[in-house]
Structures are given as C-alpha cells and as structure tokens.
GUMAR-122303 format. One record per residue (C-alpha): residue in three letters; x, y, z. Coordinates in steps of 0.5 Angstrom, whole numbers, plus 500, padded with zeros to 3 digits. Layout:
REM residues N
AlaXYZ ...
This chain:
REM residues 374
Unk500500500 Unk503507497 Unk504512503 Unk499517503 Unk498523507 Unk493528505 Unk489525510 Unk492529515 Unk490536518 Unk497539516 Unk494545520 Unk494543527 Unk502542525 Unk504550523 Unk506552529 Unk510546531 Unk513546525 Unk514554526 Unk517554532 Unk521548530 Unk525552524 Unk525558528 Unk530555533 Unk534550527 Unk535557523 Unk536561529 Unk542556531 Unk544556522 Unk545563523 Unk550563530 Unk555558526 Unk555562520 Unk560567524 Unk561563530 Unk569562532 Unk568554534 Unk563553527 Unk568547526 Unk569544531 Unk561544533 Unk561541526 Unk566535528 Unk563534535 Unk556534533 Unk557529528 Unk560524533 Unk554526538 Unk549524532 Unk552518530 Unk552515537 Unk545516538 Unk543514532 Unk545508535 Unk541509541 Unk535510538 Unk535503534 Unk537500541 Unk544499541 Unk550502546 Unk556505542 Unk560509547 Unk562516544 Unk570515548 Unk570508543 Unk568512537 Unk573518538 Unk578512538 Unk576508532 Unk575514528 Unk583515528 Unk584508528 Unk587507535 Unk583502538 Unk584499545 Unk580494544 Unk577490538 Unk570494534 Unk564491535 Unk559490531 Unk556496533 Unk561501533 Unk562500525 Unk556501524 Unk557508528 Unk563509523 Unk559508518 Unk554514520 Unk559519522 Unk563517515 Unk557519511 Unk555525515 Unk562528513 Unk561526507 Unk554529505 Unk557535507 Unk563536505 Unk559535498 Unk555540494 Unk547541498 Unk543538493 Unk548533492 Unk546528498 Unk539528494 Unk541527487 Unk540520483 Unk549519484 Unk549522491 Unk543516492 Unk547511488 Unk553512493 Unk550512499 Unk544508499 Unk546503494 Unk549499499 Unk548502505 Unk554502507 Unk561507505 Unk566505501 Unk573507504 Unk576511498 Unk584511497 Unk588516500 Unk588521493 Unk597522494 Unk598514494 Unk593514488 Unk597520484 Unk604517485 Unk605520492 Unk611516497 Unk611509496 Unk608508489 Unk611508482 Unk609511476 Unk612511469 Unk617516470 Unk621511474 Unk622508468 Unk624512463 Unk632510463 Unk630502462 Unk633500455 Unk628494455 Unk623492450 Unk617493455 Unk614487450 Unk619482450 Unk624483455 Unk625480462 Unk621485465 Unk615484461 Unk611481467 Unk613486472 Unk611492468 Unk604488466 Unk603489473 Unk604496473 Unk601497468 Unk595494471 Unk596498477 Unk597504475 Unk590503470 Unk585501477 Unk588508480 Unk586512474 Unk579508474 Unk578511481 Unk581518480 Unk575518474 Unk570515480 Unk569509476 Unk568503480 Unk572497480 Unk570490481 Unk572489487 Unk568495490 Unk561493486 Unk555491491 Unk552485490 Unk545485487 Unk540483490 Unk540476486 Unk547475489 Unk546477497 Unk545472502 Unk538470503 Unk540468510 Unk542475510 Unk538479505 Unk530478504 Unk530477496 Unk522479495 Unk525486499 Unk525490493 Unk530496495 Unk529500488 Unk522501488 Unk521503496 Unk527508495 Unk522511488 Unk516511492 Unk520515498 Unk523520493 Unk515520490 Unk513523497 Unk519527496 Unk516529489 Unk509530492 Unk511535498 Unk515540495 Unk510545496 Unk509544503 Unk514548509 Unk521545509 Unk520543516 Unk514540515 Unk516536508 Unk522533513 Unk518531519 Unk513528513 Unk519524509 Unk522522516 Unk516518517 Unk515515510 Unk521513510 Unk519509517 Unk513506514 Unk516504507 Unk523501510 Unk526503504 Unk533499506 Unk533493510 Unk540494513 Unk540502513 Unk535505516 Unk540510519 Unk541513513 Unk533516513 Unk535522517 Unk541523514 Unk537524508 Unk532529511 Unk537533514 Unk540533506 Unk533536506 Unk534541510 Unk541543508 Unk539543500 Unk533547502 Unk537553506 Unk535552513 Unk541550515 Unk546552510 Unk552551514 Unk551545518 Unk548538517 Unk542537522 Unk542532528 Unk536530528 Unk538523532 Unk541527538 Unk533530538 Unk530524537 Unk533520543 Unk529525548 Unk523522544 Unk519517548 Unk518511544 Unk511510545 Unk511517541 Unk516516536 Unk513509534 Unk505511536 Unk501507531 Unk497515529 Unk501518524 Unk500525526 Unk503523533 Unk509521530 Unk509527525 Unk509532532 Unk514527536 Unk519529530 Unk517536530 Unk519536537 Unk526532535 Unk528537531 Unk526542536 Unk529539541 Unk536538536 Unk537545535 Unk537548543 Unk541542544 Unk545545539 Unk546551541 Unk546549548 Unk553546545 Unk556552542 Unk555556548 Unk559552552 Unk565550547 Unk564559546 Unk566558554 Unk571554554 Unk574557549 Unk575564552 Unk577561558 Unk583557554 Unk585563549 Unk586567555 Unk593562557 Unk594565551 Unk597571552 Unk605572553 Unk606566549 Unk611565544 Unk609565537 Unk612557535 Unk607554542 Unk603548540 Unk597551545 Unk593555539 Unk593547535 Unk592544542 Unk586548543 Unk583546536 Unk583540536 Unk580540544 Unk574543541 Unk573538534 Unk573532539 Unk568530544 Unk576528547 Unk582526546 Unk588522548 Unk595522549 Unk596518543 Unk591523538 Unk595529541 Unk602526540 Unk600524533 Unk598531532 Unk602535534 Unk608531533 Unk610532541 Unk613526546 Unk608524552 Unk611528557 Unk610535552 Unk603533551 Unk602532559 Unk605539559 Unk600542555 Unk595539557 Unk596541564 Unk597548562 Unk590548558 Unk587545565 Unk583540561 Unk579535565 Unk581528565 Unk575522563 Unk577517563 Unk580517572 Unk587512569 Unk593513569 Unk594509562 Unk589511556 Unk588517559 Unk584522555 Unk581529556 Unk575533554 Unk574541555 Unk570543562 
C-alpha cells in the first residue's frame, strides 16, 4: 500500500513546524559566524552517530567511536560500532558535497546502493605519492616492454596503474561492486524485498510534498521512510536523507542537521505510535529538541573556548597551545596518543599542554588517558 498523506489535517502541524524551524534556523544562523562553527560540526557528527545507534536499540559508546575514528583502538570493534562508523563517514560525506548532491540520483546511488560507505583510496597514494610507481620511473630502462624480462612486471604495473586511474574517474572496480539482489544472501537478505521500488516511492512522496513547508516535508518523508522501510540493512540512512533536505532547501545552510540527537529525547510510544500524526508531531519536537541542544553546545564550547584562549596570552608565536585548542574543541575527546599523532610531540610534552590548558581528564586512569573541555 502506497504511503499516503492527504488525509492528515496539516493545519493542526504549523506552529509546530514554525516554532521548529524557528530554533533550526536560528542555530544555522549562529554558526554562520560562529569561531567554534568546525569544531561543533566535528563534535555534532560524532554525537548523532552515537544516538542513531540508540534510537535503534543499540549501545556505542562516544570514548570508542572518537578511538575508532582515528584508528587507535583499544579493544576490537564491535558490530555495533562499525556501524557508528559508517553513520559518521557518511555524514562527512554529505557535507562535504554540494547541497542538492545527497539527494541527487549519484548521490543515492552512492549511499543507499549499499548502505553502507566505501572507504576511498588516499588520493597521494593514488597519484603517485610516496611508495608508489609511476611510468616515470621507467624512463631509463632499454628494455622492450613486450618482450624483454621484465614483461610481466610492467604488465602489472600497467594494471595498477589502470585501476588507479579508474578510480580517480569515479569508475567502480569489480572488487567494490555491491552485489545485486539476486547474488546477496538469502539468510541475510530477503530476495522479495525489492529496495528500488521503495526508494522510487519515498522519492514519489518527496516529489508530492514539495509545496509544503521544508520542515514539515522533513517530518512527513522521515515518516515514509519508516512506513515504506526502504533498506533492510539502513535504516539509519532516512534521517540523513531528511537532514539533506533541509540543507538543500537552505534551512540549515551551514551544518547538517542531527536529528538523532533530538530524537533520542522522544518517547518510544510516541516516536512508534500507530497514529501518524502523533509520530509527525513526535518529529517535529525532535527537530526542535536537536536544534536547542545545538545551541546548547555552541555556547558551551563559545565558553571554553574563551576561558582557553586566555593561557594564550605571552605565548611564544611557535607554541603547540592554539593547535592543541583546535583539536579539543573538534572532538568530544582526545587521548594522549591522538594529541601526540597531531601535534607531533613526545607523552610528557602532551601532559605538559595538557595540564596548562586544564582539561578534564575521562577516563580516571593513569593508562589510555583522554580528555575533554569542562
């Protein structure tokens, strides 16, 4: 049964919805000339993925996730935690492109063919950074590249060096190609479950709600995208796809919207309720509930930033503070080895920084020690 919602009084839904984007473009507008706008943005993203873990039911803790991220795990990732992964690489993702990109029949095809992010090659490696080879190299061999003894070798150079150019095209090799319905699992994947037609139909309710509010069309596709479950393994991607919305649309033109973070203060019973405009209202409040604890955030980290920037002062122009102070404020936390990666410094220059910035330490070890601001 196609999703259908003319029968709903969208009237009783306008101050909702205003007092809604009132706060979202309200907290757009801060960032626009905010100092700490990066470092929200990189915080925030970490924070979403997180609760859109908890909204499904499951546990990711953000220590682990921040850890993950810049591949210095402690213990070994969990299920669940890839996942997370692949929320936050997607977000980045998302925004990094154009507005209208997520939403765009490639930018669908990217992120909802599998569900799933493909890492891409390091483009340094690809072009002929350190450690690779290009034909350059070979410029002083006199052997016949055809017949001589070193035929093979350069036939597999020659095939390296074609895969690399295929992915600096955005061609996809065989060895990325997400398997077709017909070739996934069946234990897995349910073969009737036809993935295609229900992302047609959610972008046909898109199509039909294009006259209505941009916050109203967001609560109204994130319900669809519930009731038609377009992906059997990414769910997660809906709200990413409504956010997209209301980034191409302008209402939040210099962040992406985390709209898990509002919908983990939601009620079950109402986020689930079997009347559709109880759950439309339940998202509307979501929104509303994202955006203050938004800007909840920014004031907190436009706090600590001030009280930070003032050991600045009769520093020397070479100090690692101003760095150190930019990567606090980009992550929910960082550990002695993320700071010593960064900055380039030995443990005790890091312990040095760190205890004249008076972060607050986490963790309450002495091993794997990480900090965030107050």
């Amino acid at each position: 049964m196609a999703y259908d919602f003319t029968p709903l009084s969208l009237e009783k839904l306008l101050v909702p919805v205003s007092r809604a984007g009132e706060v979202l473009t309200r907290l757009d507008e801060r960032l626009a000339r905010s100092p700490v706008c990066e470092g929200w943005i990189g915080r925030m993203h970490f924070h979403d993925a997180v609760a859109a873990l908890w909204v499904q039911g499951e546990l990711v803790h953000i220590e682990d996730l921040v850890l993950h991220d810049a591949r210095m795990d402690i213990r070994a990732p969990t299920h669940e935690l890839t996942r997370a992964h692949s929320m936050l690489r997607t977000r980045r993702k998302i925004l990094a492109n154009k507005a209208d990109w997520a939403l765009s029949r490639d930018g669908m095809r990217q992120l909802a063919g599998s569900g799933a992010i493909v890492e891409e090659p390091d483009d340094a490696a690809v072009r002929g950074g350190q450690g690779t080879v290009g034909p350059e190299a070979f410029d002083g061999f006199d052997d016949d590249e055809s017949t001589g003894p070193l035929a093979g070798e350069f036939a597999k150079i020659d095939a390296v060096l074609e895969r690399s150019r295929a992915v600096l095209d955005g061609l996809e090799t065989k060895t990325r190609e997400s398997p077709s319905a017909s070739e996934r699992d069946s234990l897995v994947y349910d073969r009737d479950w036809n993935e295609g037609e229900r992302l047609s139909e959610w972008n046909t309710v898109a199509a039909q709600t294009e006259g209505l509010p941009a916050v109203l069309r967001a609560a109204i596709l994130s319900d669809a995208w519930s009731e038609i479950e377009v992906l059997q393994h990414a769910s997660w991607l809906g709200p990413l796809f409504v956010a997209a919305l209301l980034r191409q649309t302008a209402i939040t033109t210099n962040h992406l919207a985390c709209l898990n973070v509002g919908l983990r203060n939601i009620p079950i019973e109402r986020r689930r309720s079997r009347d559709r405009a109880t759950r439309l209202l339940a998202f509307l409040d979501a929104i509303h509930q994202s955006a203050l604890a938004g800007l909840k955030e920014h004031d907190r980290l436009m706090l600590a930033r001030e009280q930070m920037e003032r050991r600045l002062k009769n520093r020397r122009s070479s100090s690692n503070l101003p760095r150190l102070i930019e990567l606090v404020l980009a992550r929910p936390l960082v550990s002695t080895t993320m700071i010593q990666s960064e900055l380039k410094l030995t443990r005790q220059g890091v312990l040095n920084l760190v205890g004249e910035l008076n972060l607050r330490e986490i963790t309450g070890r002495k091993r794997f020690q990480a900090w965030g601001v107050v």
